[in-house]
N, C-alpha and C positions, 0 to 999 in steps of 0.2 A: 099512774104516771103523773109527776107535778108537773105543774104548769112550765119551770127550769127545761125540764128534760124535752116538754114540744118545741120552744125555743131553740135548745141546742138540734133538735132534729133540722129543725127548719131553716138553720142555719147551714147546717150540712149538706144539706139539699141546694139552699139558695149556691151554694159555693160549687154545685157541681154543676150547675146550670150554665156554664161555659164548655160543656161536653153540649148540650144543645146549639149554642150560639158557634162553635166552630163547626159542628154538622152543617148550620144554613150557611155557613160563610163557604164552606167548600161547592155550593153550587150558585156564587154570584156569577156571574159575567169574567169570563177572564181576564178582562180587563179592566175592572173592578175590585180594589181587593179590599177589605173589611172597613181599613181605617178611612178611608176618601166616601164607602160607603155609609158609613156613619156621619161624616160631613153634608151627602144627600139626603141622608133621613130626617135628620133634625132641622135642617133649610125645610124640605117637605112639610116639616109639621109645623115648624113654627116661623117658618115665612120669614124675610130677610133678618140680620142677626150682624151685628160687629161681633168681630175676630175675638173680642173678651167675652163675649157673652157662651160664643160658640164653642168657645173653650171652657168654660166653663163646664157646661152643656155636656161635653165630652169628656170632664177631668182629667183635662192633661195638661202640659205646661204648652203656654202660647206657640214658643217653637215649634213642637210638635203639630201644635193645630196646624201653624201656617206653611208647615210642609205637604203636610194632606190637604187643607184648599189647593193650595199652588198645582197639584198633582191633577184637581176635578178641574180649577183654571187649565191648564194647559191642553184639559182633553176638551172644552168647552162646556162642562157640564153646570161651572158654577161663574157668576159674573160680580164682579167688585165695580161699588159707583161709591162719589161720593157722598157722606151723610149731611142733607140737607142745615142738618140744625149744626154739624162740627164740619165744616169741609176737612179737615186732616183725620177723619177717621172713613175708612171705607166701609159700605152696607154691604154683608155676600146676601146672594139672591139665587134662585136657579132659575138655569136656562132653557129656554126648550127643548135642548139636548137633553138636561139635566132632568129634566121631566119626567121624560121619555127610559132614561136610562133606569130611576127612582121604580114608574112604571113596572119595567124587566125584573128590577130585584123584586119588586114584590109579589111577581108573577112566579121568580122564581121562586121564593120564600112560602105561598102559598103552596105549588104543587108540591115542593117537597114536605109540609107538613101535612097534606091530603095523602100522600104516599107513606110519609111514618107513621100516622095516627087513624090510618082510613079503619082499624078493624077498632076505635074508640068509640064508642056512641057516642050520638051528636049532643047528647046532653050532659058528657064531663068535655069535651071539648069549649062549652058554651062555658058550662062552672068553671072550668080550669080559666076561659078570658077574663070571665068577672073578679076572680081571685085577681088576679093577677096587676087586672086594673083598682081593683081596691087597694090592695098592695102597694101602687105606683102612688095610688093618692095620699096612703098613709105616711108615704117621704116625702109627702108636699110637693108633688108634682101631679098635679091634674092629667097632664097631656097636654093642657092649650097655653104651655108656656112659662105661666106665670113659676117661682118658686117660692117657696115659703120662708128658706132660709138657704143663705147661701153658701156653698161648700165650704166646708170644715169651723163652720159654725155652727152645727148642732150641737148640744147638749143633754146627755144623760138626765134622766132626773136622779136626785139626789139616793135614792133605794138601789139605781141600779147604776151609779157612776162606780161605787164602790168594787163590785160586782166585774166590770167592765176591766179594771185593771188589774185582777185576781192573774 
């Protein structure tokens, strides 16, 4: 098998891994639903964020961000102050509610993948996180924040831009 053909697999895989991600979504909190949740996960990990960043983050267009805060605002879960260094731009942050709530999903998130994967040994459970966070690293996202390059700024190298637009 060349090397094309593990890429194209991996690609086909990577693309059905939203058959994963709507399984866990179907056991958030009902009052919770996927997009406001993804608002609490990235606050969680990367701790307060202006509304660009966060969009970012989420790749979607601002408006859309600021409908799913407004949604975690309204339920308490996410809080807007002003940014010390720009007063006209506001910090989100979570709340204690939000905390709490973050907490549930990932409570939830855990048992239901204890319940899909419980007959996996615990040693491709382990290999399949490491993958997966190598994976995350390799798009220049560590986890703790930082990015490497900022969305729709990446670049093909030249062997395989060609390649890309076949």
């Amino acid at each position: 098998m060349t090397a094309h053909t593990f890429y194209e697999d991996l690609a086909r895989e990577l693309g059905s891994v939203g058959t994963v991600r709507r399984e866990l979504a179907r056991n958030l909190p009902h009052d919770c639903p996927p997009a406001p949740a993804a608002v609490l996960a990235l606050l969680g990990r990367h701790g307060e964020l202006r509304m660009t960043q966060l969009a970012d983050l989420m790749a979607i267009d601002m408006s859309v961000t600021s409908r799913h805060v407004a949604y975690a605002v309204e339920r308490g879960w996410v809080d807007r102050r002003p940014d010390p260094l720009d007063g006209r731009v506001r910090l989100l942050r979570l709340t204690g509610s939000g905390e709490r709530m973050l907490a549930e999903m990932h409570r939830r998130t855990s048992d239901t993948l204890a319940h899909l994967l419980g007959d996996w040994p615990e040693e491709d459970v382990a290999r399949l996180t490491d993958l997966l966070a190598r994976l995350r690293a390799s798009f220049g996202d560590c986890g703790c924040g930082c990015r490497t390059a900022p969305r729709g700024t990446r670049h093909l190298p030249p062997q395989h831009a060609a390649a890309a637009h076949d």
